[in-house]
C-alpha positions as CSV (number, residue, x, y, z in Angstrom):
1,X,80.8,45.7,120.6
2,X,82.5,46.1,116.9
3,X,80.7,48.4,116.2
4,X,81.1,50.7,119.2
5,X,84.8,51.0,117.4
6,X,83.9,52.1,114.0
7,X,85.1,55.4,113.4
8,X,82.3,58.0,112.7
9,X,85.0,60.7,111.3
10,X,85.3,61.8,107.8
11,X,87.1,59.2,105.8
12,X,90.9,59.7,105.2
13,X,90.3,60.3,101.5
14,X,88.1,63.1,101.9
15,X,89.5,64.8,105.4
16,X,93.3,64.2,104.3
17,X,93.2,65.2,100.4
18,X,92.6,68.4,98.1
19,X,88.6,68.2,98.4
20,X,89.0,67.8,101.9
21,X,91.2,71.0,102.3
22,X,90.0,72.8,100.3
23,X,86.4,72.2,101.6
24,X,87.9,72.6,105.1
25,X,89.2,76.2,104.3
26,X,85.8,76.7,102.6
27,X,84.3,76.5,106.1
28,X,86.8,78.5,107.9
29,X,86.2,81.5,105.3
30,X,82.5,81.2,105.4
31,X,81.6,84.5,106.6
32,X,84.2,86.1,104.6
33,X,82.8,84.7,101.2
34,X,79.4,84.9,102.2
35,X,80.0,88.9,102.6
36,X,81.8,89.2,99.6
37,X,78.6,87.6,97.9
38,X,76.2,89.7,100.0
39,X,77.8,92.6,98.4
40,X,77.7,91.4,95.2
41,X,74.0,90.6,95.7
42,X,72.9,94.2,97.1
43,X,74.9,95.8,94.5
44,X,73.5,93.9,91.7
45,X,69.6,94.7,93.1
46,X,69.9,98.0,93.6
47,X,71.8,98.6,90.3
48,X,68.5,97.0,88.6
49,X,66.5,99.1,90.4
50,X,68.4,102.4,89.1
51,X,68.4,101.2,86.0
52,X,72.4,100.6,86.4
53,X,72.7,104.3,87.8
54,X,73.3,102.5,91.5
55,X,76.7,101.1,90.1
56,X,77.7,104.1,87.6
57,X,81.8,105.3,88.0
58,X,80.1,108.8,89.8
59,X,78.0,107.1,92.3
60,X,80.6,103.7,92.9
61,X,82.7,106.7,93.5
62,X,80.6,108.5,96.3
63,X,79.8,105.1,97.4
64,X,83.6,104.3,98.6
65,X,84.0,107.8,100.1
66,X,80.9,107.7,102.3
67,X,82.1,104.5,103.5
68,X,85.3,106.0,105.0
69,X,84.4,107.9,107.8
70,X,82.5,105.4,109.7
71,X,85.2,102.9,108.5
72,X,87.5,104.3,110.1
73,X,86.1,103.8,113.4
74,X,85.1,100.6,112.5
75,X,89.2,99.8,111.7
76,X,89.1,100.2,115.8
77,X,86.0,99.1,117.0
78,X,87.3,95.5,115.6
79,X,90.1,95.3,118.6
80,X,87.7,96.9,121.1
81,X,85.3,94.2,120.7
82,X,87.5,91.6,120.3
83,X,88.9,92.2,123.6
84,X,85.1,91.9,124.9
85,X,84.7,95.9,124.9
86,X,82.8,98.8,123.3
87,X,83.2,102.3,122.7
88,X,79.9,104.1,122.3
89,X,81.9,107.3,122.1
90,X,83.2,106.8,118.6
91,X,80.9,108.8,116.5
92,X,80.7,112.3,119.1
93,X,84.4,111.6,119.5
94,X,84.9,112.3,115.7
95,X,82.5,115.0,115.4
96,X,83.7,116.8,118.3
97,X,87.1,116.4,116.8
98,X,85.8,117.9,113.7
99,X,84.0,121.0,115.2
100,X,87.3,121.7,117.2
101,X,89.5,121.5,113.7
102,X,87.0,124.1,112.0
103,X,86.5,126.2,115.0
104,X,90.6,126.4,115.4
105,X,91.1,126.8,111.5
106,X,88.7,129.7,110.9
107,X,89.6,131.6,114.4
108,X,92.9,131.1,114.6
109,X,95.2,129.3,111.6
110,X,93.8,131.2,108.8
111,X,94.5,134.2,110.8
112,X,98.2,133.0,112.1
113,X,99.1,131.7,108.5
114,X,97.2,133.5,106.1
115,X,97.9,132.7,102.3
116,X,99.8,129.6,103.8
117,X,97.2,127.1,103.2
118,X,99.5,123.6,103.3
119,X,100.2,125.2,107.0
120,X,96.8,125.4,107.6
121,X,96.3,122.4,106.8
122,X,99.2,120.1,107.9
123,X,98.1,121.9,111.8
124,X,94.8,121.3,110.8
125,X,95.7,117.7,110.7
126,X,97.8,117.9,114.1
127,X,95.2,119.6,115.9
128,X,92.1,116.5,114.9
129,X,95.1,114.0,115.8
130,X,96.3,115.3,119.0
131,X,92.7,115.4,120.5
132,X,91.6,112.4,119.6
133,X,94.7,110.6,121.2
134,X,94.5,113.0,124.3
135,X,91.2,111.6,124.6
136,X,92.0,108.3,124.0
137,X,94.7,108.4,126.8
138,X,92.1,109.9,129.3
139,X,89.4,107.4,128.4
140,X,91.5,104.1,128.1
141,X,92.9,105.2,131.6
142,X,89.8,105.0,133.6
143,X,88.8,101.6,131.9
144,X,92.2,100.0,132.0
145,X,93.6,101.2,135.2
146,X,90.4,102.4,137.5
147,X,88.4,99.3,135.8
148,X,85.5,101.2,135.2
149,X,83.1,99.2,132.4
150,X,84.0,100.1,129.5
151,X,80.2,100.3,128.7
152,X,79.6,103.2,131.7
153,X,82.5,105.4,130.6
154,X,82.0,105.2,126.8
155,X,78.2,105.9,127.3
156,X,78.9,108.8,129.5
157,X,81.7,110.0,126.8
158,X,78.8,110.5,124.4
159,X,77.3,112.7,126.3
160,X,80.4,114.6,127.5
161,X,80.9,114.8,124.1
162,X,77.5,116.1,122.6
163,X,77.8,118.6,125.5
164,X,81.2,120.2,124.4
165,X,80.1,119.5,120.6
166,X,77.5,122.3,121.2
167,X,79.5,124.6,123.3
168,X,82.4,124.7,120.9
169,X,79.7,125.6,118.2
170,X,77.7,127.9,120.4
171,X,74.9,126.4,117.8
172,X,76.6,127.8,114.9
173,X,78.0,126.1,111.7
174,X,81.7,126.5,111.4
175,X,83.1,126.6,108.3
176,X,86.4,124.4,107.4
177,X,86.8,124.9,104.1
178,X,90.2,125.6,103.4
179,X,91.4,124.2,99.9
180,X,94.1,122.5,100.9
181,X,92.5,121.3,103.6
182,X,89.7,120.3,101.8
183,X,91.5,118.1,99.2
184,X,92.2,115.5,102.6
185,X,88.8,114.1,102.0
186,X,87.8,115.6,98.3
187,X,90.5,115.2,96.3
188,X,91.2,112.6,93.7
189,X,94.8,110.7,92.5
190,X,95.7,111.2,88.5
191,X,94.2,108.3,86.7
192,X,97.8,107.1,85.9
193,X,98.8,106.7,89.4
194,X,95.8,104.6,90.0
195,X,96.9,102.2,87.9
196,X,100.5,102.8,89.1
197,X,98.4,101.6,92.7
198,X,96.7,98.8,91.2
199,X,99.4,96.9,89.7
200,X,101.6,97.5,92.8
201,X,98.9,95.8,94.7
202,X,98.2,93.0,92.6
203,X,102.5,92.1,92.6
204,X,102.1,92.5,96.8
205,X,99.3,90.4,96.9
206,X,101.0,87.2,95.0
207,X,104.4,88.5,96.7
208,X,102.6,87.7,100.1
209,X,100.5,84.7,98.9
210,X,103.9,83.3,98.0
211,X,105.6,84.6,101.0
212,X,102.9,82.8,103.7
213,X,103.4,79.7,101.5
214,X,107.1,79.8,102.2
215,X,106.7,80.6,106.4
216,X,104.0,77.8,106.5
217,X,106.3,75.8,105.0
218,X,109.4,76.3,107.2
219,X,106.9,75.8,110.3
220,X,105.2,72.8,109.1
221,X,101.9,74.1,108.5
222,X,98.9,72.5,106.3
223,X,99.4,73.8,103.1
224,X,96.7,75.0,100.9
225,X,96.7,73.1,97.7
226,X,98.0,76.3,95.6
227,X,95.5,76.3,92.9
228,X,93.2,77.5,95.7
229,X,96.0,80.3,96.5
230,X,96.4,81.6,93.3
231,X,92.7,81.5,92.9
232,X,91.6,83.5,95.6
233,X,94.9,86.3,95.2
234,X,93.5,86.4,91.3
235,X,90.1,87.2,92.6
236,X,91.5,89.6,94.9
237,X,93.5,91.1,92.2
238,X,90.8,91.6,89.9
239,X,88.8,93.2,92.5
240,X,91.2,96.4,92.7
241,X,91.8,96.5,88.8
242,X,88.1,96.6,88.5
243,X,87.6,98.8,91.5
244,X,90.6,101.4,89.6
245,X,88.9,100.7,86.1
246,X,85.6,102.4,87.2
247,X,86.5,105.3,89.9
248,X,88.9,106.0,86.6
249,X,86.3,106.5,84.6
250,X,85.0,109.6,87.1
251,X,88.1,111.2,88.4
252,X,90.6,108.6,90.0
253,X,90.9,107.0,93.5
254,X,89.6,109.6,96.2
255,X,92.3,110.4,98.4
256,X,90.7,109.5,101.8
257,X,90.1,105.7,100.2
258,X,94.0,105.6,100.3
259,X,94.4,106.7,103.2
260,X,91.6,104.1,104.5
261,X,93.2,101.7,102.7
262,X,96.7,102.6,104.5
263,X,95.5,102.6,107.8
264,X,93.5,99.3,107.3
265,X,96.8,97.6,105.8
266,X,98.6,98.8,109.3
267,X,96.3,97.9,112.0
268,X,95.6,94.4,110.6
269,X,99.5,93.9,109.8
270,X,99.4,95.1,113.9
271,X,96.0,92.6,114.5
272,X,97.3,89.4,113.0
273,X,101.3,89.6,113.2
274,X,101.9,91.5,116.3
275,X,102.2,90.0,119.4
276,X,100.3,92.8,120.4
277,X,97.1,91.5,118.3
278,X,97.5,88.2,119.2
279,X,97.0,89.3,123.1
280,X,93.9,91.3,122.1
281,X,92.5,88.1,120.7
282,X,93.8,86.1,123.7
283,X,91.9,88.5,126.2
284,X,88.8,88.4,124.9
285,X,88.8,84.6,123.7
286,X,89.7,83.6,127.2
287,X,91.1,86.4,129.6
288,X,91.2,84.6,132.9
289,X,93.7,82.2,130.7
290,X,95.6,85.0,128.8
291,X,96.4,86.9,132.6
292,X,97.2,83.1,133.5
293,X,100.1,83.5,130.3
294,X,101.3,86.5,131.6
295,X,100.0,89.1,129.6
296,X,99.7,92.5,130.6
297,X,95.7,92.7,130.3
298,X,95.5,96.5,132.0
299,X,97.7,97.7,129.1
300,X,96.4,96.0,125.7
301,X,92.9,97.8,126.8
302,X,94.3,100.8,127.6
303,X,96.9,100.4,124.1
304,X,93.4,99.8,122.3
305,X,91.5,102.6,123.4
306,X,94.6,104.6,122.8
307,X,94.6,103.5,119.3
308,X,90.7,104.0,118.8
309,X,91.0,107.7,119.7
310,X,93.6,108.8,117.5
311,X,91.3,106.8,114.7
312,X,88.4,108.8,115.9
313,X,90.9,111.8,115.1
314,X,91.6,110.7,111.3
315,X,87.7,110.4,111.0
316,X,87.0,113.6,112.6
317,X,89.7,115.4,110.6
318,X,88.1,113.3,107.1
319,X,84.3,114.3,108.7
320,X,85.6,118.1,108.9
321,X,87.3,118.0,105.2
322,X,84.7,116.3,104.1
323,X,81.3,118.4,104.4
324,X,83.7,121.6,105.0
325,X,81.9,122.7,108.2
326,X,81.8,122.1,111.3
327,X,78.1,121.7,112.5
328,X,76.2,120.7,116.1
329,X,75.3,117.2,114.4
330,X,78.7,116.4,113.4
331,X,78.7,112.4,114.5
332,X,75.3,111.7,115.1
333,X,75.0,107.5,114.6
334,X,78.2,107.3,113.5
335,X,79.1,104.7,116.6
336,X,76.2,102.9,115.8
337,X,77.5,102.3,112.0
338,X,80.9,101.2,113.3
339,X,79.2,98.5,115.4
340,X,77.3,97.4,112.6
341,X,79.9,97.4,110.6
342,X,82.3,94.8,112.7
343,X,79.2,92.7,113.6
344,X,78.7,92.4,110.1
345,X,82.1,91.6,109.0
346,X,82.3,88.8,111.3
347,X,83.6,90.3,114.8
348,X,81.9,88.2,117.7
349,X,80.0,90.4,120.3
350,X,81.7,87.8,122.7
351,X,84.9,88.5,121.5
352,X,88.4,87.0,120.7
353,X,86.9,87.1,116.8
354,X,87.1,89.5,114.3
355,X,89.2,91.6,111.3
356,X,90.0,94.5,109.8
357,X,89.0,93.2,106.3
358,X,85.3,91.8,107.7
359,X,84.7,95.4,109.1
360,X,85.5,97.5,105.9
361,X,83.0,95.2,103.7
362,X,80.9,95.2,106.7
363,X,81.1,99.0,106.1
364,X,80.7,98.9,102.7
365,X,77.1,96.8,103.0
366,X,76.0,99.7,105.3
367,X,76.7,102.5,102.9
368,X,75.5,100.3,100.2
369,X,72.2,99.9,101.9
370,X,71.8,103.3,102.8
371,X,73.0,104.6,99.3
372,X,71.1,101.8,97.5
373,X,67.9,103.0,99.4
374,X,68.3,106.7,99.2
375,X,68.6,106.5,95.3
376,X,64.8,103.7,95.0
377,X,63.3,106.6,96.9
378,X,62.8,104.6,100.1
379,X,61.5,106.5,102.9
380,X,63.9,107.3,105.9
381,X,61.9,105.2,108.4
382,X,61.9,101.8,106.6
383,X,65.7,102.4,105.9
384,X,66.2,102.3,109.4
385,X,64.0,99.3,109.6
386,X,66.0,97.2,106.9
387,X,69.4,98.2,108.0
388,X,67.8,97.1,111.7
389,X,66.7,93.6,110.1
390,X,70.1,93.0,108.3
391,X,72.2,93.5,111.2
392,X,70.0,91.4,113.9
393,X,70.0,88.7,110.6
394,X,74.1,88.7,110.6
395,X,74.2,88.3,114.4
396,X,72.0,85.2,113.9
397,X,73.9,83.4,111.0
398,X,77.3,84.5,112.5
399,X,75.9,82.3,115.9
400,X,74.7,79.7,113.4
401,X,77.6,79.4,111.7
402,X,80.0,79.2,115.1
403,X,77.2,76.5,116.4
404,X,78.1,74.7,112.8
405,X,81.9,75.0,113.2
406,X,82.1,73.6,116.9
């Protein structure tokens, strides 16, 4: 009978001091590490394979822009899913956004406003924008309010979508290629406000390492030991002083990586400190229990969708700056990236898990892969066929690891 009473838990000494902790928050940040090493690892490899050409300042340049489009629909997918969604509408949404911005811009603003490119531009911006909310508005509607799966109205978006795509086109190429406009998504930041960039980062990054120290604190919390803290805000830090060191070397931070950067900041600040975010994650962690709590399921969805619309706007208006036209394959695959992209960063096709910062090096593995591949002289088919493997591989270890955890 004694020894139906012994305790089979990790001893005191190793669940109670530093090794414990810090092998505890190990676990927790699994996924998160093990991305950050799966980068490291594909960007290494393919860097040998070029001969170092993979990882040169031009091409770790183009590599961070081509990430931004789709990662900007990731930045929303993450909620969507988390609330036990999905939006197959992403990637027509921004193309369709980005024919319209071309088609109004070389029939009508260049005309209204000519020699007046900032005004072209800023209504440029207005015009992406408004649709992509208007549409986000219409579409979180019907799946909020007239509870229509969010599965069935997204699907049948994409086609709606491709339909107008071609009509506003008539099968023609618009061009977009303003130069105002045009600097949105091609133009670069002076090397010396780069660093101006970096260094503020690195001070808000220990300013908020010590600042969650101090809230944890007041509320009690576990505390980290802070050798760990200033550990990983260090390795954090040297990330963007490296990251400024090389895109320096080309031409400077590219203009639509800040603005990524900015809009990835907000809508995690929204995701993890926003009673707002913390209802998303309630709703699809357990949303019989989260109506239970009183929370207003019908409009957090319809909030979501709202948001992922307007961000379908800022990559459509990026997309349209970007290749400078506006063409009847603008979008093509694009929601299919943003998936794979927030599956990859860690967000649970069951919901109630996920972030903004798994999704954007999610999206950086994608463009890696497809960058890395493009430059060994891969053909097209078994690209498709690796990316395929890698994503069905995360899904697996991401089940593993919550089977581990539980």
């Amino acid at each position: 009978m004694s020894s139906l009473s012994t305790p089979t838990s990790t001893p005191p000494s190793v669940a109670k001091g530093p090794l414990g902790t810090i092998t505890k928050l190990l676990r927790a940040n699994l996924q998160t590490y093990a991305l950050i090493f799966a980068t490291v690892i594909i960007w290494l490899y393919f860097s040998y394979q070029t001969n170092g050409s993979f990882l040169s300042p031009q091409n770790f340049s183009n590599l961070f822009r081509q990430m931004v489009i789709t990662a900007f629909l990731s930045v929303g997918m993450v909620l969507v899913i988390v609330t036990g969604n999905i939006d197959l509408s992403v990637g027509k949404l921004a193309g369709f956004v980005s024919v319209v911005v071309a088609f109004v811009q070389a029939n009508f603003l260049t005309t209204a406003f000519p020699d007046q490119p900032i005004i072209v531009a800023a209504l440029s911006v207005a015009v992406g924008l408004a649709i992509g909310f208007l549409y986000g508005v219409i579409q979180g509607y019907i799946i909020a309010y007239l509870r229509v799966t969010a599965f069935i109205v997204t699907l049948g978006s994409m086609w709606l979508l491709n339909g107008l795509i071609l009509l506003v086109t008539g099968g023609r190429t618009i061009p977009a290629n303003q130069p105002m406009f045009a600097q949105i998504a091609q133009g670069y930041l002076p090397n010396e406000v780069g660093w101006i960039i970096a260094f503020g980062t690195v001070i808000l990054l220990f300013y908020g390492m010590f600042n969650s120290r101090q809230r944890k604190r007041r509320y009690n919390f576990e505390l980290p030991p802070m050798s760990l803290d200033i550990a990983k805000t260090l390795l954090f830090s040297v990330l963007v002083l490296i990251y400024v060191h090389l895109v320096n070397q080309y031409k400077g931070i590219q203009a639509p990586v800040l603005l990524l950067a900015l809009v990835a900041l907000a809508v995690s600040y929204v995701s993890t400190n926003t009673r707002f975010g913390r209802y998303a994650y309630a709703i699809g962690g357990n949303r019989q229990a989260a109506q239970f709590s009183g929370v207003n399921i019908k409009r957090n969805i319809f909030t979501i969708f709202v948001m992922m619309g307007t961000l379908c706007g800022v990559s459509g208006v990026t997309l349209a700056s970007y290749v400078g036209y506006g063409t009847i394959s603008a979008g093509d695959g694009y929601e299919l990236d943003a998936i794979a992209a927030c599956i990859l960063g860690g967000t649970s096709t069951l919901g109630g898990v996920g972030t903004v910062f798994g999704a954007m090096v999610g999206s950086l593995i994608m463009v890696s892969l497809t960058n890395g591949l493009q430059m060994t002289n891969t053909p097209a088919a078994f690209q498709y066929v690796l990316k395929g493997i890698v994503l069905v591989i995360a899904v697996y270890a991401d089940i593993r690891i919550k089977r581990s955890s539980t």
